[in-house]
C-alpha positions, 0 to 999 in steps of 0.5 A: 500500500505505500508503493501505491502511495508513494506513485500516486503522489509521484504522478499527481505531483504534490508538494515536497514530501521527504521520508526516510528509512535506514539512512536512506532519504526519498524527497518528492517535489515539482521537480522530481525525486531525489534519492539520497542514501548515506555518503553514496551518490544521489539519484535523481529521478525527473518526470515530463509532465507533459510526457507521462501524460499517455502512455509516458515514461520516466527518464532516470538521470544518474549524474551521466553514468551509463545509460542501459534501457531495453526493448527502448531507444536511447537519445544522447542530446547535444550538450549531455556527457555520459561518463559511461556506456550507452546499451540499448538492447532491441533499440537503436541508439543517436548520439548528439552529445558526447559519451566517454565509454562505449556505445552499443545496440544489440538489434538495433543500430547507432546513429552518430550526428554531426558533432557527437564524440564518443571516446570508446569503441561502437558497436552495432549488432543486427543494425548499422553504424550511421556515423555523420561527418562531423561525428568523431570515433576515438576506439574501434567501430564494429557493425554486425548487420541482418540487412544489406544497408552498406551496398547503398540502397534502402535495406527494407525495400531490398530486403523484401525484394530478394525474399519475393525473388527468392519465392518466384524463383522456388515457384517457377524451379517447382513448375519446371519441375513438376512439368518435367518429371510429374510421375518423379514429383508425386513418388517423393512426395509420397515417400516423403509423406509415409516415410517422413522420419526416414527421410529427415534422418538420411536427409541430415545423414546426407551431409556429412556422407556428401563431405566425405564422398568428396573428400574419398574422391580426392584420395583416390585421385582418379574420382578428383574430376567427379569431386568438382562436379559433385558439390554442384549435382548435391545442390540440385539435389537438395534444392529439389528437395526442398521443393519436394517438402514445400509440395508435400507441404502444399498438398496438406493446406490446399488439399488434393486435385490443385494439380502440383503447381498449386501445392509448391505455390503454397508451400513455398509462400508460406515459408516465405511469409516467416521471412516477410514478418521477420523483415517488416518486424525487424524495423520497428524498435521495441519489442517487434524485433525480438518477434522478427528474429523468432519469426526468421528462426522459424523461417529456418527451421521450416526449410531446413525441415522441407529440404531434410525431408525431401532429400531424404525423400528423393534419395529413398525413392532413388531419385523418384523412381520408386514406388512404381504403383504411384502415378499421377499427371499435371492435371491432376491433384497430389500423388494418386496411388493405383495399383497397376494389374499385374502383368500374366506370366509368359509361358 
């Protein structure tokens, strides 16, 4: 109950009020709150009044230590020293004034304006490093960014358009395929539709027995041409896996007689939707960016799956030629399974 009362008279702002407890002093005025305790270094805690009017916040200043706030942005005005770092956890950080430690942002990125001076090193992880003319950096600057914003185009824009390139690209590479080889097409699919475990385990096995096929190929030395072809035959293989899976995928949300064309569009655009939410997330401060990245994770979770899954699949099928009971045509939905007449004896 004195918590509520000490915050009820903190936001309605009355008159000076002092208490003190073990030493400590707590002063409440017009001006803010003053927490004094013993020898120890005053905190000051100021309120905007016209801030905290909606939804606002409480600044804390401690006599320019360092700054730390999380799922927030922190500003650093023209004419403020911090005498220490200035972190911002899922938030950006702009630099007006001078800070003598470092200046970090973890999910977001520094902006240093003309004028500021930090003494440290800056650092951006998942953002970029936006340094003025005349700002000044005596330490190292390190910029660790998700977004291509150093080839000099806007990162958003670029971003969403290589994510829809990359799904028109899946889209037609699953359409030449399942016009090219329907009947391979609907064996993987149904291999990896019955046989799903099997197939993610020597989908993931795959790799490792790749790297050492290659590698056995180089001892040999006769095998060495071959092992310059390989990597490239791999790549298609799992990427026509990874069809594969976004075609089984398909199958289950759009159901059967969509043809196969269908089902990869919709599989394929549902990973796809993963990596837009995680794009457009990824720009907004707070806590979207925490969402972005949980959204891109899953993204990735989702085609490593698919691709495990439909390599193993295309594998187990031997490249889609078994079983020979599983038929279909372009025209017609996901694998059909019929049982073809037996062929009579020859005498």
């Amino acid at each position: 109950m004195a918590g509520w009362m000490l915050l009820l008279m903190l936001c309605v702002g009355i008159g000076p009020v002092a208490a003190s407890t073990k030493g400590d002093r707590v002063e409440i005025g017009p001006d803010g709150v003053r927490v004094e305790s013993g020898d120890r270094d005053s905190v000051d805690i100021h309120i905007d009044k016209k801030a905290y009017g909606r939804g606002g916040w409480i600044e804390v200043d401690d006599h320019g230590d360092a700054l730390v706030r999380v799922f927030g942005d922190i500003h650093v005005p023209r004419g403020k020293r911090v005498t220490d770092d200035v972190v911002a956890v899922c938030g950006s950080v702009t630099v007006d004034g001078e800070v003598d430690g470092d200046v970090v942002a973890v999910l977001g990125s520094v902006h240093l304006r003309d004028g500021a001076e930090v003494q440290g090193e800056v650092v951006s992880v998942g953002g970029v490093v936006d340094q003025a003319d005349g700002a000044v950096i005596q330490g190292q600057t390190v910029s660790v960014g998700f977004l291509p914003t150093s080839w000099g185009v806007p990162a958003l824009p670029f971003t969403l358009g290589a994510i829809a390139a990359g799904w028109i690209a899946a889209v037609f590479a699953g359409w030449i395929f399942a016009l090219a080889f329907p009947h391979r097409l609907a064996r993987i699919a149904n291999t990896a539709s019955r046989r799903t475990g099997a197939s993610f385990l020597l989908g993931v096995a795959s790799v490792p027995g790749f790297v050492a096929l290659v590698v056995l190929m180089f001892v040999t030395v006769v095998g060495i041409p071959l092992a310059f072809l390989l990597p490239f035959a791999y790549i298609i293989l799992v990427y026509a896996g990874f069809l594969a899976g976004t075609y089984v995928l398909g199958s289950k949300l759009v159901g059967r007689g969509r043809g196969l064309v269908w089902p990869i569009v919709a599989g394929s655009l549902l990973v796809t939707v993963f990596f837009l939410a995680g794009a457009l997330l990824f720009v907004t401060p707070g806590m979207t960016r925490p969402i972005a990245l949980f959204s891109v994770l899953l993204g990735c979770l989702l085609v490593a799956a698919l691709t495990a899954i439909g390599t193993g699949a295309f594998l187990l099928s031997r490249f889609g030629t078994l079983p020979k009971d599983v038929i279909t045509h372009p025209e017609t939905a996901p694998p059909v399974e019929s049982a073809m007449p037996a062929s009579p004896p020859i005498a």
